[in-house]
C-alpha positions as CSV (number, residue, x, y, z in Angstrom):
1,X,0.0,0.0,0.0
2,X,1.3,3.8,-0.8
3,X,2.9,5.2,2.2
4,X,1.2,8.5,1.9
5,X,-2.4,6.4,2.0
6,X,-1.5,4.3,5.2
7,X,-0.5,7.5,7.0
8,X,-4.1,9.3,5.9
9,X,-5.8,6.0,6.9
10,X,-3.4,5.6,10.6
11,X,-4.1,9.3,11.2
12,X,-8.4,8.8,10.7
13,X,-8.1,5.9,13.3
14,X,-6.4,7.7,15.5
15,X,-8.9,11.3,14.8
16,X,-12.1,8.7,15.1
17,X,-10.9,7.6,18.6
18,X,-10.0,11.1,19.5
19,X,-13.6,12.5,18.4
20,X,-15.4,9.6,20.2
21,X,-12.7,10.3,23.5
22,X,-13.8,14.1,23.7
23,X,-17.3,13.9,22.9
24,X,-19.9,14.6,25.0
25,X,-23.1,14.4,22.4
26,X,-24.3,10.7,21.3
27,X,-23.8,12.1,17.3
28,X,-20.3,13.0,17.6
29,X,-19.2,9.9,19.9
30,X,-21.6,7.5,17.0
31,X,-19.5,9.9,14.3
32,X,-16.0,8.6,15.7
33,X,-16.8,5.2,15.8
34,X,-17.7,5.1,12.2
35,X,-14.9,7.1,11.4
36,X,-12.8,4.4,13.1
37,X,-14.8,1.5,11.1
38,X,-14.3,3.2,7.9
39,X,-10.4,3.9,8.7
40,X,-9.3,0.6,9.1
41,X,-11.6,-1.1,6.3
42,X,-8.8,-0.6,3.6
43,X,-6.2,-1.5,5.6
44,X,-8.0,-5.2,6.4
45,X,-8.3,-5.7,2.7
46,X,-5.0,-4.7,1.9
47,X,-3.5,-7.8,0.6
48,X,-6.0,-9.0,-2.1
49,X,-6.7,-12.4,-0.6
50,X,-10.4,-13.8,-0.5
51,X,-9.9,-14.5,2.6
52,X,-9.1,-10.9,3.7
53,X,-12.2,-9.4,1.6
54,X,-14.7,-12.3,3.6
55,X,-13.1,-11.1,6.8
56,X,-13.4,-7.1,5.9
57,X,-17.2,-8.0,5.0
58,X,-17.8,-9.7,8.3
59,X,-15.6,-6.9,10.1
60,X,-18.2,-4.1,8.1
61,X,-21.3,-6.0,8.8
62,X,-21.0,-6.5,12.1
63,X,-20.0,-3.1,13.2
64,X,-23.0,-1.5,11.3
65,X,-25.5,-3.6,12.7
66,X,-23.9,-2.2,16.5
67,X,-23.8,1.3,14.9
68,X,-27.0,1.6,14.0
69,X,-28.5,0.0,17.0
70,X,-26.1,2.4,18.8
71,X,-27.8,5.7,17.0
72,X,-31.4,4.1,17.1
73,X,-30.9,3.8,21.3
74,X,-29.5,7.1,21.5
75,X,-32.5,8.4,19.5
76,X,-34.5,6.9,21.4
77,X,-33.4,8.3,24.6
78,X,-33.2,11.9,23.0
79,X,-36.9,11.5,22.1
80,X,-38.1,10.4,25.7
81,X,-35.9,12.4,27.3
82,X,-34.5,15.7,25.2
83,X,-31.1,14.8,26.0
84,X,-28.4,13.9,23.9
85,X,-25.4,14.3,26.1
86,X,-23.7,11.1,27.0
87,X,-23.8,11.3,30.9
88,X,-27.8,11.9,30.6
89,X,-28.6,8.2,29.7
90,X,-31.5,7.5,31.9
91,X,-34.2,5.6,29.4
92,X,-33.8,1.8,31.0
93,X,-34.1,0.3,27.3
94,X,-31.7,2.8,26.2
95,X,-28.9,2.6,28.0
96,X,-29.4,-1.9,27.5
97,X,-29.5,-1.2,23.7
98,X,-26.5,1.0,24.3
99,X,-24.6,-1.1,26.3
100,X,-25.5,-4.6,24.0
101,X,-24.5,-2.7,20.7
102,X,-21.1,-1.7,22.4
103,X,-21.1,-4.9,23.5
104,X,-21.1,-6.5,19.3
105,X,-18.6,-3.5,18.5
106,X,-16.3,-4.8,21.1
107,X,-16.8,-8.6,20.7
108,X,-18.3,-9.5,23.9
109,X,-19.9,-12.8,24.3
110,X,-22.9,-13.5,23.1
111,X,-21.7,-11.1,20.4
112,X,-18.5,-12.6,19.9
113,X,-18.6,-14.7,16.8
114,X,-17.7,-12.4,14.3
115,X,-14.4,-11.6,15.9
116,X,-12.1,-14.9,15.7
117,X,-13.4,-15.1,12.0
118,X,-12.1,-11.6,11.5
119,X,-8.9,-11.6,13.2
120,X,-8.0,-15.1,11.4
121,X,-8.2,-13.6,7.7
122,X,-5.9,-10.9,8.4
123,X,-2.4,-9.7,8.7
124,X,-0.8,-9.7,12.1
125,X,-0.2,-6.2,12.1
126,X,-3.7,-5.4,11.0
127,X,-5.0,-7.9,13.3
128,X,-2.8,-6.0,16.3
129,X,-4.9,-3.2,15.2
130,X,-8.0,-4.9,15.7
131,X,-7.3,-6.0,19.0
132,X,-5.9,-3.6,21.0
133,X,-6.7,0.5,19.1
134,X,-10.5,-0.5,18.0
135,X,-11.5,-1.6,21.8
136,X,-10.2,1.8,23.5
137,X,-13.4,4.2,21.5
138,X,-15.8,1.6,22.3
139,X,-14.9,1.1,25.5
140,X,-14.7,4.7,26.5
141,X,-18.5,4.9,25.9
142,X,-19.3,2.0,27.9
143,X,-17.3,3.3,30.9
144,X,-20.0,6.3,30.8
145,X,-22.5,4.8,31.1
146,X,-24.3,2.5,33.9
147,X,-26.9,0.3,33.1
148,X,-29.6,0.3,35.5
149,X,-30.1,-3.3,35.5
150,X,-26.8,-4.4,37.4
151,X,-26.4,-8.0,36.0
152,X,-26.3,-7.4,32.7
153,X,-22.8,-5.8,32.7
154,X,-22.2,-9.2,35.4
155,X,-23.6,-11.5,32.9
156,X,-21.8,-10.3,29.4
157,X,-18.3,-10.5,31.6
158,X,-19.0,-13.6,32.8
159,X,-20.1,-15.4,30.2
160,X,-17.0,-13.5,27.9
161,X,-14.5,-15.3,30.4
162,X,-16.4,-18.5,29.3
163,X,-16.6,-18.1,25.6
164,X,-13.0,-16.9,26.0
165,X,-11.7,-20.0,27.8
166,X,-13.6,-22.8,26.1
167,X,-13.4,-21.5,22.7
168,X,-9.8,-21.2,22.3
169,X,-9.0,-24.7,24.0
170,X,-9.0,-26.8,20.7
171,X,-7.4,-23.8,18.0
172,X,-4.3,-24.4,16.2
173,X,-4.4,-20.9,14.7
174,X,-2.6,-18.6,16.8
175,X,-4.8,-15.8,15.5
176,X,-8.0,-17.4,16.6
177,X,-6.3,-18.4,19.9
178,X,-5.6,-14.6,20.3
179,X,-9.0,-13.3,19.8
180,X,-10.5,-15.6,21.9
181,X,-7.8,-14.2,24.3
182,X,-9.1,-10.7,23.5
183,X,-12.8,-12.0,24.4
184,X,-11.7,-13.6,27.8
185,X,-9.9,-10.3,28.6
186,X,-12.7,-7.9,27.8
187,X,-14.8,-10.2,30.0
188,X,-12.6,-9.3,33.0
189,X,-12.7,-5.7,32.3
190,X,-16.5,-5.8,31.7
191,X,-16.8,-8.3,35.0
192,X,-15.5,-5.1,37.5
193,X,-16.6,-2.5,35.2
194,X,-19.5,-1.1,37.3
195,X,-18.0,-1.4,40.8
196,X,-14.4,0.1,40.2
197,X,-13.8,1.3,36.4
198,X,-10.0,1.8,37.8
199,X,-9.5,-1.5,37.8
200,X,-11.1,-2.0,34.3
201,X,-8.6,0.8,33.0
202,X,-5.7,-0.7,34.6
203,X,-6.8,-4.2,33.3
204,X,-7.3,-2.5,29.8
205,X,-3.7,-1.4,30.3
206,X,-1.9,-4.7,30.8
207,X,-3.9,-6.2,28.2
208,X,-3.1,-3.9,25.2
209,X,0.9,-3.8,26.5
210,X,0.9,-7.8,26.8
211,X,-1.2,-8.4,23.2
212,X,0.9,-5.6,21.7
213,X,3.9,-7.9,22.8
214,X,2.4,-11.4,21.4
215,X,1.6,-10.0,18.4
216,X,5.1,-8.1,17.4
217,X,6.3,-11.5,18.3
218,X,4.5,-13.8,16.4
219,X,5.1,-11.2,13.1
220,X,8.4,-11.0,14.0
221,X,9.8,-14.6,14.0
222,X,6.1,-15.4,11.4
223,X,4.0,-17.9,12.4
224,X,0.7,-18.3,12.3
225,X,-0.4,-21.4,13.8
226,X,1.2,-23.7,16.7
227,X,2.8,-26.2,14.5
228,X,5.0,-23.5,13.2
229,X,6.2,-22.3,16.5
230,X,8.7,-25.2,16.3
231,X,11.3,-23.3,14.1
232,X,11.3,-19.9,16.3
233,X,14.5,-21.4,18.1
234,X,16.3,-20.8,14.7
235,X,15.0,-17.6,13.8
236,X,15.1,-15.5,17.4
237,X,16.6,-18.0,20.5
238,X,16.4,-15.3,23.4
239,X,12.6,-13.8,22.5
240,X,11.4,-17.8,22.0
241,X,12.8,-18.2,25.6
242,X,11.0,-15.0,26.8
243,X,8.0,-15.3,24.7
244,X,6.4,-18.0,27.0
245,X,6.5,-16.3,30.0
246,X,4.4,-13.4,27.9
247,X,1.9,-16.2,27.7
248,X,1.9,-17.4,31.1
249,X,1.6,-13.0,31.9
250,X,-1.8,-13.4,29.8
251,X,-3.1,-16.4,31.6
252,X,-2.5,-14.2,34.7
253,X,0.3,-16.6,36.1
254,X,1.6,-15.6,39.3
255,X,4.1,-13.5,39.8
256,X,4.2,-12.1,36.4
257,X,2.2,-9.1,35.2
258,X,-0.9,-10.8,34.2
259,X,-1.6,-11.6,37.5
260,X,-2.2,-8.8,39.0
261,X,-5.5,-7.2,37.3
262,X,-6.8,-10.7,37.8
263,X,-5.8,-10.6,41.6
264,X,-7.6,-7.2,41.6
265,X,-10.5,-8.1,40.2
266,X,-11.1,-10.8,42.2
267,X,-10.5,-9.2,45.5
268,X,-13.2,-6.3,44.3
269,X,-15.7,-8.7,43.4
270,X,-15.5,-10.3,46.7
271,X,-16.0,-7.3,48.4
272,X,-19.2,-6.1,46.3
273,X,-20.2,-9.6,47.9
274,X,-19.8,-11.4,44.4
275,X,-18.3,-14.4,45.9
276,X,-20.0,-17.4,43.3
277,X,-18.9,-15.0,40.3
278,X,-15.5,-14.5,41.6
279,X,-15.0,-18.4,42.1
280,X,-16.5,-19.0,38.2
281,X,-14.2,-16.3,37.0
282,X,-11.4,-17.8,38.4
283,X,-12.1,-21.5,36.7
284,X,-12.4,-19.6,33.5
285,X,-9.1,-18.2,33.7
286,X,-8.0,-21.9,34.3
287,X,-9.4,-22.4,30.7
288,X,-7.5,-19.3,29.4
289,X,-4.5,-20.6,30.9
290,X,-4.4,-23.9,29.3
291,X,-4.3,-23.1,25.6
292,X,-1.4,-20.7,26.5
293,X,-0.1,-23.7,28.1
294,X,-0.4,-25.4,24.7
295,X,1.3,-21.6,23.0
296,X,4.1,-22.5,25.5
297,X,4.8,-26.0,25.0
298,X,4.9,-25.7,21.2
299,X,7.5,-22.7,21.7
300,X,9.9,-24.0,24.6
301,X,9.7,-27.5,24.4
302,X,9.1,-28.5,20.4
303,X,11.8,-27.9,17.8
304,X,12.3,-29.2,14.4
305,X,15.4,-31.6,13.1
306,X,18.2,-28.9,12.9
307,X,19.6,-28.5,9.7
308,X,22.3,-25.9,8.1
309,X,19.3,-23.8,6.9
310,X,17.3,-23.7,10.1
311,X,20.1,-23.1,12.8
312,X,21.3,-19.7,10.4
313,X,18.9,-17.6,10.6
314,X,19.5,-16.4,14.3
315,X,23.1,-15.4,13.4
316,X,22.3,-12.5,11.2
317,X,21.3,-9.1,12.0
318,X,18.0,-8.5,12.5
319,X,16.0,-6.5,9.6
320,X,13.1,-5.2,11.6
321,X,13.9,-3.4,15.5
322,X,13.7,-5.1,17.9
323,X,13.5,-2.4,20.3
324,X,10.2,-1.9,21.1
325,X,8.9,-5.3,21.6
326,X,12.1,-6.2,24.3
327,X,10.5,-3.2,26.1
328,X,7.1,-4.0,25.8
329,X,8.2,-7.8,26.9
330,X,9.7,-7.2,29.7
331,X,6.9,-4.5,31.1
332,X,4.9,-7.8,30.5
333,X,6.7,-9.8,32.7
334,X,7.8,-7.7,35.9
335,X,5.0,-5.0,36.8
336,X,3.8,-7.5,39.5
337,X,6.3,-5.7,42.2
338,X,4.8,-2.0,41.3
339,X,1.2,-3.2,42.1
340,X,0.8,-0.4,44.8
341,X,2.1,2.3,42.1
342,X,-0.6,1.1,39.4
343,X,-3.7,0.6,41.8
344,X,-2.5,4.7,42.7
345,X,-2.3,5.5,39.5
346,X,-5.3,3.7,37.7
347,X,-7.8,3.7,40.6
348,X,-7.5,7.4,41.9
């Protein structure tokens, strides 16, 4: 693709979230999002693939049908109420149809199905994207807002953990494995959302720095399902040794990074008097944690028949930088120490 027209289409993404981040009115924060949508449409189909175009189509379908929902709610609650302004959400059906098309833009279960079919037809860069810049508008909105019905925020960030857990247990595609990831995360953040959006920011946080890191990873050494993993020995020895402790961070192994927004979480809902849903969320992070297991096994402990060809490639220099994903590794792997510092910053 032309430089010049990736940096007009980077630069709409990023003025789409910005609009949606500063609004106050329903129109302009519905305006960023499809901004956003329409940004990152071209950049999906890129690579003239059929497989890219099915997954573009799916991408475009799905995020209409929560677009227009989203304007038809807000509509709605203009009509009954005369107010447009975000923080004046006070129709019950409103702010339900709100918070369930936000729900489809983000890929929260029972909305989820669109996403692992998406994120498997694309690029991993374009699929980094996906995961980690187009939840941040989305989610902003759904911070704003409180359902008045309590469990339905419960529900969607339960049953996300679940979906998330059980549906990437038998995937060989690492892409599908990661946006079931994606789902089990945003079930966490949705799970606490209500009772301390800190927490869900600061969850948010360690999720886009730790997906950021598996992806750069995975397009670095380029692989794109588990069988492949076998050769990253060859290609990058010290990031394979690293990488599955990235893995074991996003199963929220202790005492890595990933740990500690799931130790938080917990602890809130316990205090809130959510003890049953604490106890479920914490077997469906046992689900999480076993197809990273899987990631991990294929990357530390599998390696293909060493030949002149496959033992090289490590000895030459790098063609991409390296720089940014050892940073955003090891930030992955040793925040658990600064959890007083985080809770102060995220949860003033």
């Amino acid at each position: 693709m032309n430089p010049f027209l990736t940096f007009i289409l980077l630069f709409a993404l990023g003025l789409g979230t910005t609009i949606t981040f500063a609004s106050s009115h329903w129109f302009l924060a519905w305006m960023g999002l499809e901004i956003n949508t329409i940004a990152i449409l071209p950049l999906m189909v890129k690579f003239h693939h059929p497989r890219a175009v099915e997954a573009t189509l799916k991408y475009f379908l799905a995020q209409a049908t929560a677009a227009s929902t989203l304007l038809f709610a807000t509509m709605t609650n203009a009509w009954l109420t005369g107010q447009w302004d975000i923080q004046h959400m006070t129709d019950p059906l409103s702010v339900s149809l709100v918070t369930l098309a936000l729900a489809l833009k983000i890929g929260l279960a029972p909305f989820h199905t669109w996403l692992p079919e998406v994120l498997q037809g694309l690029d991993l860069g374009t699929g980094l994207i996906l995961s980690t810049w187009q939840k941040l508008a989305p989610f902003a909105l759904l911070i704003q807002i409180v359902p008045h019905n309590a469990s339905l925020l419960v529900v969607l960030g339960l049953g996300s953990t679940l979906v998330g857990g059980w549906g990437g247990l038998n995937q060989t595609q690492l892409r599908k494995v990661l946006a079931y990831s994606s789902i089990a995360h945003l079930g966490w953040m949705i799970l606490v959302l209500q009772f301390a959006p800190g927490l869900s920011f600061l969850t948010l946080f360690m999720y886009l720095i730790m997906t950021f890191s598996t992806f750069l990873v995975f397009k670095w050494i380029n692989v794109t399902n588990i069988n492949a993993l076998g050769v990253s020995w060859a290609k990058a020895p010290a990031v394979t040794a690293l990488m599955p402790l990235v893995l074991l961070s996003l199963g929220g192994l202790p005492p890595l990074s990933g740990f500690m927004p799931k130790w938080l979480i917990l602890q809130e809902l316990s205090k809130q008097d959510l003890g049953v849903v604490a106890v479920l969320a914490a077997f469906t992070a046992l689900l999480s944690l076993y197809f990273y297991l899987r990631l991990s096994y294929a990357l530390s402990l599998t390696m293909f028949p060493n030949n002149l060809v496959g033992v090289l490639p490590w000895r030459f220099q790098p063609s991409q930088v390296t720089f940014v994903f050892a940073v955003s590794i090891m930030v992955s792997l040793v925040l658990l120490p600064l959890t007083p510092t985080m809770i102060a910053l995220f949860c003033w």
